[in-house]
NUFITI-961505 format. One record per residue: x, y, z of N, C-alpha, C in turn. Coordinates in steps of 0.001 Angstrom, whole numbers, plus 500000, padded with zeros to 6 digits. Atoms other than C-alpha are relative to their C-alpha. Layout:
BEGIN
XYZXYZXYZ ...
% end
This chain:
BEGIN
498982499829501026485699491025505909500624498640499683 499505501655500784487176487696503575501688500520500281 498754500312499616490833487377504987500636498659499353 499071501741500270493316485125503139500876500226500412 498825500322498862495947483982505722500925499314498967 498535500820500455499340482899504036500589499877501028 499039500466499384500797480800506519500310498443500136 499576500808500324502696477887506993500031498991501166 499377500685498887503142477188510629498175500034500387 501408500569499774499812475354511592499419500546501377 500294499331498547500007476543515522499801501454499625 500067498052500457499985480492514093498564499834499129 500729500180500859497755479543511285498696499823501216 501568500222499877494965478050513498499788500847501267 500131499074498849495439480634516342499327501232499947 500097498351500835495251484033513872498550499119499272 500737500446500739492369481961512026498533500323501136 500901499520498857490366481904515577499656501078500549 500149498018499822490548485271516482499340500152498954 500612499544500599489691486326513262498801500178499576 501140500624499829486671484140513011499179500910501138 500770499273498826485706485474516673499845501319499867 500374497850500227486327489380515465499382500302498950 500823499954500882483552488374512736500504500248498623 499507499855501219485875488262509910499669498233499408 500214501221500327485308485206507345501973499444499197 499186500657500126488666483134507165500518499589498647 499279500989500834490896481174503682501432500102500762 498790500203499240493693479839505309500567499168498742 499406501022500652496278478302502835501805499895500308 498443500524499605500084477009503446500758500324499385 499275499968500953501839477709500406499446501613499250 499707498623500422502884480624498305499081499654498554 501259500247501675500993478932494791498476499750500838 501534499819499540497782478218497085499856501474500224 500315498611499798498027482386497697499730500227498639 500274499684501302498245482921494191498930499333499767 501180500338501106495755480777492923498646500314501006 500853499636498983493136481628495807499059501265499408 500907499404500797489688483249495045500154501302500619 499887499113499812489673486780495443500014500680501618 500378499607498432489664488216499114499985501465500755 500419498293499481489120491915500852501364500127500347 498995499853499526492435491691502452501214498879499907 499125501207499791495848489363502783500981499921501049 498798500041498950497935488642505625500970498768499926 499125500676500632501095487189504116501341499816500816 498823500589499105503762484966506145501221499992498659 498953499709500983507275485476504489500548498756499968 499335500831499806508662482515505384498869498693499666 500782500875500566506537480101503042501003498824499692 499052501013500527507755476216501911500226499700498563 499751500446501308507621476280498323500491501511499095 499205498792500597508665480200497309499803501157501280 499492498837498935509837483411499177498861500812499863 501218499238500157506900485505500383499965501699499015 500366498546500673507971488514498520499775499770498655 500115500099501278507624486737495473498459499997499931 501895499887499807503984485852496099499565501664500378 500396498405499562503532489675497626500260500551498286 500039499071501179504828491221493910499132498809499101 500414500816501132502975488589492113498399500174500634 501343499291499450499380489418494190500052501638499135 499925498706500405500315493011493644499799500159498640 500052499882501032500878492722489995498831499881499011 501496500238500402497186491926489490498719500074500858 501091499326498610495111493415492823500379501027500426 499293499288499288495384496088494331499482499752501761 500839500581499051493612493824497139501502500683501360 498768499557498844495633495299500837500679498910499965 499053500596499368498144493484502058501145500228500849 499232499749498987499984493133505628500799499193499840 498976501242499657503226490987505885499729500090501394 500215500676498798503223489133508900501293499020500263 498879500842500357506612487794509469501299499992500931 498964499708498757509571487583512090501340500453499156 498718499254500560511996489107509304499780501421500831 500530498311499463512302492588511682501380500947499630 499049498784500734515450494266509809499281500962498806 500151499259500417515004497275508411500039499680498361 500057499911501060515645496245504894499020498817499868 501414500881500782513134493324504826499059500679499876 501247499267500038510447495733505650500003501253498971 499856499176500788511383498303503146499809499283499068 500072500708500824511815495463500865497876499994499456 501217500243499993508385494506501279498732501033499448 500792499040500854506701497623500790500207500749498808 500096499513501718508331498429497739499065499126499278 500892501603500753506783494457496527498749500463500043 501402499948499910503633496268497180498900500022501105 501011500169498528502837495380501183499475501458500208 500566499288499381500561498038502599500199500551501678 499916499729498810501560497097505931501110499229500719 499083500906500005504477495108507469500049499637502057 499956500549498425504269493413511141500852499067500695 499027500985499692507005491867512802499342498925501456 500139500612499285506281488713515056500993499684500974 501582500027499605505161488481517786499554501014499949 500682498794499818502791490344517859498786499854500609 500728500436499348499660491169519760498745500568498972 500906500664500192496517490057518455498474501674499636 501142498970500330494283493401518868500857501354498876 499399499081501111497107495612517195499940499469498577 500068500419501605496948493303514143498564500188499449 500803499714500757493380493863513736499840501784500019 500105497951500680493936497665514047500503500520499017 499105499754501227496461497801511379499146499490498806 500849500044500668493795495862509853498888500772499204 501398498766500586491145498507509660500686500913499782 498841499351500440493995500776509107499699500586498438 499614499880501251494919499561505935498295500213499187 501522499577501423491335499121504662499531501148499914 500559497643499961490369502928505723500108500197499067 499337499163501079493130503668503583499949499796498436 499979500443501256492804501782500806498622499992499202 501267500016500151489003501372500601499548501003498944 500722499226500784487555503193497316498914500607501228 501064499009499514485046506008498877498172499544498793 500829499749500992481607505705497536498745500944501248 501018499087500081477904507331497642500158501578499952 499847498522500881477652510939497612501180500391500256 499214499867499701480794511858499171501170500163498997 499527500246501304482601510332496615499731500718498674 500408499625501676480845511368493647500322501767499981 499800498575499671481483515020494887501597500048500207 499002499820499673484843514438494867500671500250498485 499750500075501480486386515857491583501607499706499783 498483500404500564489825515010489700500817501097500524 499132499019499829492751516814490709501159499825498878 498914500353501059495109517484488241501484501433500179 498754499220499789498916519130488442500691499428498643 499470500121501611499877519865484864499803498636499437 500533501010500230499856516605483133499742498499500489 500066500933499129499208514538485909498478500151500445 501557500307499737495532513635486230499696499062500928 499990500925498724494387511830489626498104499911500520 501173500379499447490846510540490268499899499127501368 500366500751498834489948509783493691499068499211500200 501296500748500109486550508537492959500044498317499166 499750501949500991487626505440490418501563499646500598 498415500014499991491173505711492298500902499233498634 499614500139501656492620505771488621501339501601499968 498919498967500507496178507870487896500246500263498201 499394499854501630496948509182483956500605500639500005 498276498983500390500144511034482342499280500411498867 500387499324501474498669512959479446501942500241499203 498493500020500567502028512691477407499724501323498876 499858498735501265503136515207474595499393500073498860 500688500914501153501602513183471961498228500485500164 501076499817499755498411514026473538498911498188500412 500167501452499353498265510159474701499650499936501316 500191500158498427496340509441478251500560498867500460 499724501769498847498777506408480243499556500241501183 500589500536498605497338504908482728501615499992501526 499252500642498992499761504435486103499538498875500348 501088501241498916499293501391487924500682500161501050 499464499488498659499696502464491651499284498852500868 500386500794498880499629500397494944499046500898500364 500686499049499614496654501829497048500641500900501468 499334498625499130499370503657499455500631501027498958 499387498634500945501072505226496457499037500625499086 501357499071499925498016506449495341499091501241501274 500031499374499118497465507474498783500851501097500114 498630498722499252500702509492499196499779500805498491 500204499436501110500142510785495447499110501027499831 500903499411500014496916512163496024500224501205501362 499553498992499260497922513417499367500976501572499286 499463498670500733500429515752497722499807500869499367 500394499297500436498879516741495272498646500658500111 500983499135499042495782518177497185500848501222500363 499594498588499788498206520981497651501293500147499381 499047500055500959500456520626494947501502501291500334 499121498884498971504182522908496157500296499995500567 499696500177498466503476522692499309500850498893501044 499297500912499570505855520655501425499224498841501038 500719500575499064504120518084503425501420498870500659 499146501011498617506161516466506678499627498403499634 500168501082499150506841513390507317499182499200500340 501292500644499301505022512856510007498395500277499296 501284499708500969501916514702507880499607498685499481 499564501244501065502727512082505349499467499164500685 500334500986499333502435509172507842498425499959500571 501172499858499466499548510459509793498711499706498914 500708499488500820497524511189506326499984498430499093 499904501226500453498533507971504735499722498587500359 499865501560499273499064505240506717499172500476501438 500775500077498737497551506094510412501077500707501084 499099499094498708498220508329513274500868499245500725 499345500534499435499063505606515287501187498716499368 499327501324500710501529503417512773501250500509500709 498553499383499668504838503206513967500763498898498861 499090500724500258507148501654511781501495500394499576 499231499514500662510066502248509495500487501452499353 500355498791500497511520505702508795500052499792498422 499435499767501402512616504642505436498712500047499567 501226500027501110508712503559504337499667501177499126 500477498820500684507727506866503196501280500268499015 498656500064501005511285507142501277499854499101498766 500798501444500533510363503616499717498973500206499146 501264499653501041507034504839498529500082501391498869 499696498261500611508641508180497370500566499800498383 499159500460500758511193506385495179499031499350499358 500814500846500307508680503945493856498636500735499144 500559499323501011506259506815492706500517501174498951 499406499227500816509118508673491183500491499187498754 499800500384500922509745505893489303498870500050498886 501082499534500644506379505738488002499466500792499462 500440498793500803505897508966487268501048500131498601 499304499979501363508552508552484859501744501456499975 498713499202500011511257511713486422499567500301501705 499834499808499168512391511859489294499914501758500912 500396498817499512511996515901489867498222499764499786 501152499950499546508025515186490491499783499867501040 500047500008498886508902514849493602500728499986500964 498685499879499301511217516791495461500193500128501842 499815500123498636512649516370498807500564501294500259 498759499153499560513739519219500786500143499565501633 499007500970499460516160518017503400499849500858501277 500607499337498982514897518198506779498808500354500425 501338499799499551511166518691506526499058498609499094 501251501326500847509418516056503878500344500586498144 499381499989501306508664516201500551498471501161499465 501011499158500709506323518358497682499975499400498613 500286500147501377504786517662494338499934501131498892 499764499392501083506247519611491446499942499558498506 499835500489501556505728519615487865501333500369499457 498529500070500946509321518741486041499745501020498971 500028498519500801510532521805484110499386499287498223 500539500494501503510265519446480748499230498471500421 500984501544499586506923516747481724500551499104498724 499769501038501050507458513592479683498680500152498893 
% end
């Protein structure tokens, strides 16, 4: 797998670079937040927050805004609102330092599980799900809003809020936990933030355009409803 390392601190940089190398991944290591941006395409990103020429969440929504390539922060911010921060910007995954060395490549294969388009037959056998005018292809992971007009918009979703999107609506109503949520999304074994799933909730309610598409009931998780009047 092509790993581009955003980091800054040369002892981290050429430590996480060796490992990676040795766990048969192929390496771009760059220092700066404009060498991330301008950097040739890569399978994954593991992005240091604490860059010398701009703030890593700017580089994280500015990747995002044109990949939906993964991305883990990697970063010794460990308050609760940096890491919420972060995965609104788009992170996939958020890791506070230190950290050890075999958990970062599990979170690794993690995120790609999750994010990874499906193909051969599997895939192709996988048909659209749709909840009133909400159309969701798993196979091109592609979201549309059929509007009133009879207009198809596109969404543009991270590949967890696509994840948690699709999750739901696989059983459209139905309340799905939490923990469901987590397990189904992100990985049995993730531990992080309770807010993330809140974060991603808010973030595809904005997107969807009304906030009743996705209601909480208080105490168990959440469900995907169609708003009494769709946009």
């Amino acid at each position: 797998m092509h790993v581009l390392l955003v980091e800054d601190d040369p002892s981290i940089a050429d430590s996480l670079s060796d490992g990676l190398r040795a766990a048969g991944h192929q390496v771009t290591h760059v220092a700066t937040g404009a060498g991330a941006i301008a950097a040739a395409p890569s399978e994954i990103v593991l992005l240091d927050l604490g860059l010398p020429d701009m703030d890593g969440y700017d580089v994280c929504r500015q990747i995002r805004s044109t990949s939906e390539v993964p991305i883990i922060v990697i970063t010794a911010r460990g308050e609760e609102l940096d890491r919420v921060l972060g995965l609104e910007l788009g992170a996939d995954d958020y890791v506070v330092k230190p950290f050890g060395f075999r958990e970062l490549l599990a979170r690794m294969r993690a995120v790609t599980r999750r994010t990874r388009p499906q193909s051969g037959v599997d895939a192709a056998d996988e048909g659209q799900i749709e909840v009133g005018p909400l159309v969701i292809d798993p196979r091109t992971h592609r979201v549309v809003m059929r509007r009133r007009d009879g207009e198809l918009e596109p969404l543009s979703l991270t590949p967890k809020e696509f994840e948690l999107l699709r999750y739901l609506a696989e059983d459209a109503g139905a309340v799905r936990s939490r923990t469901d949520i987590v397990e189904h999304v992100w990985d049995a074994n993730w531990f992080g933030p309770t807010k993330t799933v809140d974060a991603h909730v808010a973030n595809l309610r904005r997107k969807l355009g009304d906030h009743e598409w996705i209601a909480a009931v208080r105490g168990v998780g959440f469900r995907l409803d169609v708003p009494a009047a769709p946009p």
